[in-house]
C-alpha positions in Angstrom: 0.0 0.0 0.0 1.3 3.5 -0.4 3.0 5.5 2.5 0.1 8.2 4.1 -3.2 8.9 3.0 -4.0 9.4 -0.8 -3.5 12.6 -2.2 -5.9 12.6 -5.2 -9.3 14.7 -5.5 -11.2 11.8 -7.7 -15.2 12.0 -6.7 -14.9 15.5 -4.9 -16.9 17.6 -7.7 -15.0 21.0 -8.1 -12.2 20.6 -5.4 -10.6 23.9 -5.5 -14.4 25.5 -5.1 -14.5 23.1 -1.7 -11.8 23.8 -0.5 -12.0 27.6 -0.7 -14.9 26.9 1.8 -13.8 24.3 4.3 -11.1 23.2 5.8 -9.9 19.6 4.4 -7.0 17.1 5.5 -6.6 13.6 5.3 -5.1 11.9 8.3 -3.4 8.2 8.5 -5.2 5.8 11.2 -2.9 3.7 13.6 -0.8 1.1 11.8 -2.9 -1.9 12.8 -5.9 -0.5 11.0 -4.5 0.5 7.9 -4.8 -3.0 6.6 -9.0 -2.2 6.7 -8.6 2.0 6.4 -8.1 4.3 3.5 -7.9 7.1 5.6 -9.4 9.8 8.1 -10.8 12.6 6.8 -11.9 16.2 8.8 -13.6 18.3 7.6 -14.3 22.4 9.8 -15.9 25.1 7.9 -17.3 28.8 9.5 -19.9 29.8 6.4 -21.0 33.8 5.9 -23.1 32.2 3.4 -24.7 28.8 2.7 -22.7 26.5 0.5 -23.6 22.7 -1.3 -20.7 20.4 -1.6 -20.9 17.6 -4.3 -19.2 14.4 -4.6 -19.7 11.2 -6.6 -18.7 8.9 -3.5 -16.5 6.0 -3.6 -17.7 2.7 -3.4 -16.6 3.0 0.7 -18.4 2.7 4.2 -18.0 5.5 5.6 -18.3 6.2 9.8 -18.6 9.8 10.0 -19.2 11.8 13.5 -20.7 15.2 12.3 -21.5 18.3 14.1 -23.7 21.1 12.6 -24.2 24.3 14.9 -27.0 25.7 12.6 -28.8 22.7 12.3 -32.3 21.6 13.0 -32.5 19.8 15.5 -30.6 19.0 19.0 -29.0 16.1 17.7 -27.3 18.0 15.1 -26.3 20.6 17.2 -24.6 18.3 20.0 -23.1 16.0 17.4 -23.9 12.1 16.0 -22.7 9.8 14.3 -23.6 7.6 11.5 -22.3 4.8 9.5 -23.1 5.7 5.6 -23.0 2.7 3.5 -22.3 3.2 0.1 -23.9 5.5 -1.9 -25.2 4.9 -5.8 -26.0 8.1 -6.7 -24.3 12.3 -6.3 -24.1 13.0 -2.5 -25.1 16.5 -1.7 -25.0 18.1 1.8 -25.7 22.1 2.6 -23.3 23.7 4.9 -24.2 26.6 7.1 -23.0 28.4 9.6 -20.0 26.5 11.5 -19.7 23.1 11.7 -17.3 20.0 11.9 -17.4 16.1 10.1 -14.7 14.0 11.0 -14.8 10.8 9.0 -13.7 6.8 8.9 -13.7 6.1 4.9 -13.2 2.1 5.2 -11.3 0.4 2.1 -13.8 -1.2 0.0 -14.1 -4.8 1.4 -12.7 -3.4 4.3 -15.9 -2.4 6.9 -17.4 -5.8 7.5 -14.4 -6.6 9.6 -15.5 -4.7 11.9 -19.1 -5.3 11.8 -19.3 -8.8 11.1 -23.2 -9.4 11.0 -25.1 -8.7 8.0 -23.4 -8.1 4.3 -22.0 -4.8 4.0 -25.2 -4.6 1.0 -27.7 -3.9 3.8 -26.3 -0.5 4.2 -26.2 0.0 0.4 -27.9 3.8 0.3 -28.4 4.1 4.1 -27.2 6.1 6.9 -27.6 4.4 9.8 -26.9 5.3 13.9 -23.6 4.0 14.5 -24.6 2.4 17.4 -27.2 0.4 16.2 -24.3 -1.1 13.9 -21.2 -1.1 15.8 -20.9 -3.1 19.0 -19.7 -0.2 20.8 -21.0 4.0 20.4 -18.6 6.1 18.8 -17.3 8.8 21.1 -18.3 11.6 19.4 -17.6 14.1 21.8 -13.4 13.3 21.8 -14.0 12.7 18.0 -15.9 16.4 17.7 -14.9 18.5 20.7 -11.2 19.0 21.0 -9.3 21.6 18.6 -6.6 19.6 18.7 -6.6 17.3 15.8 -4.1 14.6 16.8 -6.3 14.1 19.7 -9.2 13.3 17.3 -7.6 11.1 15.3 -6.4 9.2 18.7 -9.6 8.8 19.6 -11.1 7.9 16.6 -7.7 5.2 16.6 -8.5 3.8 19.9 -12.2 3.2 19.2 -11.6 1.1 16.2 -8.8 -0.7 17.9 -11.1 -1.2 20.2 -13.9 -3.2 18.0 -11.2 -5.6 17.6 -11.4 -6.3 13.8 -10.0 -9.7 13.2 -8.3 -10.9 9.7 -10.8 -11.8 6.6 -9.3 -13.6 4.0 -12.5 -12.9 2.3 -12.4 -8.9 3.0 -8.8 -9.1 1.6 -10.0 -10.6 -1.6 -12.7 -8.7 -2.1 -10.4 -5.6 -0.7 -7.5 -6.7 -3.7 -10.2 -7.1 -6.6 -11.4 -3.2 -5.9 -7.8 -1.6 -5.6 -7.2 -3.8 -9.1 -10.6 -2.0 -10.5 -9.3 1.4 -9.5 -5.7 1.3 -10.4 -6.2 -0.7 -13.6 -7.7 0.7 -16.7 -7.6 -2.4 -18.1 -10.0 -4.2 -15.8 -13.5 -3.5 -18.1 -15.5 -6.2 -18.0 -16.7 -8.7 -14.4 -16.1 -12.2 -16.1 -12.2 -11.0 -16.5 -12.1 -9.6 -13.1 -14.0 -12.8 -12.1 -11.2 -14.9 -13.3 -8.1 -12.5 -12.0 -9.4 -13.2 -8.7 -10.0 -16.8 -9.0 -13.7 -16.6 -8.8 -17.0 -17.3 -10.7 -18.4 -14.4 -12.2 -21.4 -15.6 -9.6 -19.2 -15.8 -6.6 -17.1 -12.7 -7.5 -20.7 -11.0 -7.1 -21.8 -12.9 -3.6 -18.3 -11.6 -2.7 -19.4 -8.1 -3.2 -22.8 -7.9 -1.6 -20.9 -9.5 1.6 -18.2 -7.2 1.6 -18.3 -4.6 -0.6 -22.0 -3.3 -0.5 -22.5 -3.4 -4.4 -21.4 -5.5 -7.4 -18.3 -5.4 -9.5 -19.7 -3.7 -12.4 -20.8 -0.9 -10.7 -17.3 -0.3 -8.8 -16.1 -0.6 -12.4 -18.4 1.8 -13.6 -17.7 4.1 -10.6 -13.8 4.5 -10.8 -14.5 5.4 -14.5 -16.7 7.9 -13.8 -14.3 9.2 -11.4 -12.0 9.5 -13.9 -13.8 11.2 -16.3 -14.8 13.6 -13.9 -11.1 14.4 -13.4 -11.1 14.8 -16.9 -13.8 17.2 -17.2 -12.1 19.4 -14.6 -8.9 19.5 -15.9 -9.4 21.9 -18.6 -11.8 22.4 -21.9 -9.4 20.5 -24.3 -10.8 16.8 -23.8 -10.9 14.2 -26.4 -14.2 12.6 -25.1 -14.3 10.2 -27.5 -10.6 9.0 -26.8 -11.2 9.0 -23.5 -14.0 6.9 -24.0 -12.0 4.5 -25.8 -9.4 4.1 -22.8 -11.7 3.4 -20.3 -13.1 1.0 -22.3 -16.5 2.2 -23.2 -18.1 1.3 -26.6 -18.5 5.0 -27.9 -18.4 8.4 -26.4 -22.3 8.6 -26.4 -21.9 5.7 -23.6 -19.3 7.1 -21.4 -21.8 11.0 -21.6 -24.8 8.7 -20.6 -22.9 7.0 -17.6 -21.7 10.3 -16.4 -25.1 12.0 -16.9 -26.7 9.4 -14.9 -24.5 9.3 -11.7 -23.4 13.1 -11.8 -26.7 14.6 -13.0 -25.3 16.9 -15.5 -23.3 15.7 -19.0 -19.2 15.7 -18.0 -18.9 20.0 -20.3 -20.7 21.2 -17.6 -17.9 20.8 -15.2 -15.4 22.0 -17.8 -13.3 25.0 -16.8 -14.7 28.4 -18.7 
C-alpha cells in the first residue's frame, strides 16, 4: 500500500471550489488498521453564506461523526454519528453556519471486519446510527470537541482498535479485486475480473454484496466515472471520445450517458470556462 493517505481529489466535484470553503486534510489511522482504512478525513468550515458540496462517493463505508451548529435539530447541534453505507447516486450536503465532520472512509471490502453481522449490502444507500451497527457507540464528543486534531484522530484510533477487527481472507479478496478496479484501466469487463481473482463471475458477485456493498460492475463503472470527472475538470481541451476508448466504453455517447446518470449533469458542464 502507499505511504500516508491518498493525495488525489477523484469523486470530490470541483475541489478547488470546496476547498476555498472548508477546511480539508486527510489523516493516517494507527498502523494496525490500515490494513482495513483508506484514511481519516476532517472536515471544519465557519460559512457567511450557505454552501452545497458535491461528490460522486466511492464505493466506501464510511463512519462519519458530524457536528452542525445551525442545524435543525438537538442532535445536530450536539453532534452524531452515522455509518453511511455506500452511496449509488451524487451526494449532496448544505453547509451553514459553523460546523465540523470527522470521518472513517473504510477500504472497499474493508468495513465488514469490523461489523461482522449482516453483508456490507444492507447498508447500500443508508445512513444508519452507528450504534445500532457497531458493537460499541462512537465517542463523538473526543472525536468532535477537541481543537486539537491529533487528539481526534487518537480517539477515533482507539475506538476502532477497540472493536477488535480480526483478519478476513474474504475482505482481503474482495479488498485486492477493488484496488485492481481502480488502479487498472484495463479491468472492463466482471467475467475478466472474475477470473483474476479466481472466482466465478457468480461468486465474484456474492463476494461483493458481503463485503463490498455493491457489485463489481458498478465499482467498475464508478472509478471510470471518477476519472472522467477528473477529466472534465482538468481543462476544456478533452478528447471525449478518446477518453471513451481508454476506459473502455463502446463510444463516447456511452461514457456521456454513464456520467449524466450518476453526476446529474453531461461531464462539459464541469469543464473550466
Amino acid at each position: 500500500m502507499a505511504a500516508g493517505p491518498r493525495r488525489d481529489t477523484r469523486g470530490i466535484v470541483d475541489a478547488p471550489d470546496l476547498f476555498a470553503h472548508v477546511r480539508f486534510r486527510r489523516r493516517e489511522p494507527a498502523a494496525a488498521l490500515r490494513p482495513y482504512l483508506e484514511h481519516y478525513w476532517l472536515i471544519d468550515w465557519d460559512l457567511a453564506e450557505p454552501y452545497a458540496a458535491h461528490v460522486v462517493p466511492h464505493p466506501s463505508v464510511n463512519l462519519v461523526c458530524q457536528r452542525y451548529e445551525a442545524g435543525d435539530s438537538p442532535r445536530e447541534r450536539s453532534g452524531y454519528a452515522e455509518v453511511a453505507g455506500v452511496d449509488p447516486g451524487l451526494f449532496t450536503r448544505k453547509l451553514a453556519g459553523r460546523g465540523r465532520v470527522c470521518g472513517v472512509q473504510f477500504r472497499p471490502g474493508g468495513f465488514r471486519p469490523f461489523a461482522p453481522g449482516p453483508p456490507v449490502s444492507a447498508w447500500t444507500g443508508l445512513r444508519a446510527d452507528a450504534a445500532g451497527v457497531l458493537r460499541l457507540p462512537p465517542p463523538v464528543d473526543a472525536v468532535l470537541g477537541p481543537d486539537d486534531e491529533d487528539a481526534r484522530v487518537a480517539a477515533l484510533d482507539a475506538f476502532l482498535l477497540a472493536l477488535e477487527p480480526r483478519p478476513d481472507s474474504r475482505a482481503a479478496l474482495a479488498m485486492a479485486a477493488v484496488d485492481r478496479v481502480r488502479t487498472d484501466r484495463t479491468v472492463r469487463r466482471v467475467d475478466g475480473l472474475a477470473r483474476d481473482t479466481g472466482l466465478s463471475a457468480r461468486s465474484l458477485q456474492r463476494l461483493f454484496a458481503a463485503y463490498v456493498g455493491v457489485g463489481p460492475k458498478w465499482v467498475i463503472l464508478r472509478y471510470r466515472v471518477h476519472e472522467a470527472l477528473e477529466a472534465a475538470e482538468s481543462g476544456p481541451e478533452v478528447d471525449w471520445a478518446q477518453l471513451a476508448a481508454d476506459l473502455g466504453y463502446s463510444d463516447q455517447a456511452h461514457l456521456v450517458r454513464d456520467f449524466t446518470a450518476t453526476v446529474g449533469v453531461p461531464p462539459t458542464a464541469f469543464a473550466p470556462h
